[in-house]
KOLMAR-573880 format. One record per residue (C-alpha): x, y, z; residue number from 1. Coordinates in Angstrom, 3 decimals. Layout:
% residues N
<u->X; v->Y; w->Z; num->NUM>
...
END
This chain:
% residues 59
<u->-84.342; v->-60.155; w->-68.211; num->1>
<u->-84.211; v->-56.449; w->-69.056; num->2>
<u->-81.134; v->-54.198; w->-68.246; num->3>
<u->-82.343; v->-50.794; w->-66.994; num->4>
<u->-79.778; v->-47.874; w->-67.724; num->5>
<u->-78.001; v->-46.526; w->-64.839; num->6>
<u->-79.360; v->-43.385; w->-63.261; num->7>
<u->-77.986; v->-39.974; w->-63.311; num->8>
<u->-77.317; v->-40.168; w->-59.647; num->9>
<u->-75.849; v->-43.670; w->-59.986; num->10>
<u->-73.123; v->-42.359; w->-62.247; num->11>
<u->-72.964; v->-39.301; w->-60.072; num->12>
<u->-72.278; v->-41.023; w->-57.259; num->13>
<u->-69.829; v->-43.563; w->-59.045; num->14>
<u->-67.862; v->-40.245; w->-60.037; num->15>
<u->-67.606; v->-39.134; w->-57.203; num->16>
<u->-66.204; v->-42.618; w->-55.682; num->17>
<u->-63.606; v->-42.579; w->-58.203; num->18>
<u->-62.472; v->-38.888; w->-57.770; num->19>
<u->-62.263; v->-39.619; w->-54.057; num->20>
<u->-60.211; v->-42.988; w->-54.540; num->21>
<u->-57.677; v->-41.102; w->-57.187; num->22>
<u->-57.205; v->-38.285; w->-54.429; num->23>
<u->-56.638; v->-40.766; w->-51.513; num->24>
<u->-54.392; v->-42.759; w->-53.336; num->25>
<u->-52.437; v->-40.073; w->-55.590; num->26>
<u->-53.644; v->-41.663; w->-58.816; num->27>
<u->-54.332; v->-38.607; w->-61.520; num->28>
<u->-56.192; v->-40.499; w->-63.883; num->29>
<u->-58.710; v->-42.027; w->-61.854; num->30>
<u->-59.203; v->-38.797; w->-60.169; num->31>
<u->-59.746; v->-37.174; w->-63.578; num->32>
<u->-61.999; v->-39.700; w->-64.900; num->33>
<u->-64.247; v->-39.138; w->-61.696; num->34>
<u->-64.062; v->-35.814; w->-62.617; num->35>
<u->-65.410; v->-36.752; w->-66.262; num->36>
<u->-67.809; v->-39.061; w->-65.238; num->37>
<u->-69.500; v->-36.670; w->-62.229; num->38>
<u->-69.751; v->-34.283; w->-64.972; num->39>
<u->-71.207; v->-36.306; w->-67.835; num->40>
<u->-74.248; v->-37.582; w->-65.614; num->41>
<u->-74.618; v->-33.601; w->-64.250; num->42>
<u->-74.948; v->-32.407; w->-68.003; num->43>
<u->-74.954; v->-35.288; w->-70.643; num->44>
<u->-76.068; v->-33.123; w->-73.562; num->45>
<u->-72.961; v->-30.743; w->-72.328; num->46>
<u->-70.351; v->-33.437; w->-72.386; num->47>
<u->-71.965; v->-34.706; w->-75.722; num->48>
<u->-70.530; v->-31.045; w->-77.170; num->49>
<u->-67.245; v->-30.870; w->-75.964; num->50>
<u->-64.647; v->-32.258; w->-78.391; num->51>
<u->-62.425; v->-35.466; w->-77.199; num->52>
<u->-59.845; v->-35.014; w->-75.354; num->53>
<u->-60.637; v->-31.384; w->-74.150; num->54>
<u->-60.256; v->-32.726; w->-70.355; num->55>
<u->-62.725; v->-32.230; w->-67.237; num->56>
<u->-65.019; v->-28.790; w->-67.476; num->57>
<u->-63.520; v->-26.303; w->-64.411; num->58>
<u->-67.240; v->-24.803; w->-63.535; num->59>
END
């Protein structure tokens, strides 16, 4: 059986569960790596160029 890769909406929408659940519940990180992860599936070629570590893109 053959694993299809998620779709951009897929990860969108799994960023923005997270982000929602880290708000709710106070939790930074989770928040944060909503943030990341909404962001990476809007623009993978743009979170591809930023170095590690530079944190969630304020657009």
């Amino acid at each position: 059986m053959t694993r299809r890769a998620p779709t951009t909406s897929t990860e969108q929408v799994k960023g923005s569960v997270k982000e929602a659940i880290g708000k709710l519940t106070g939790d930074v990180r989770v928040e944060s790596e909503g943030r990341r992860q909404k962001g990476e599936a809007e623009s993978p070629q743009g979170a591809a160029k930023r170095p590690p570590g530079a944190g969630p893109r304020k657009d």
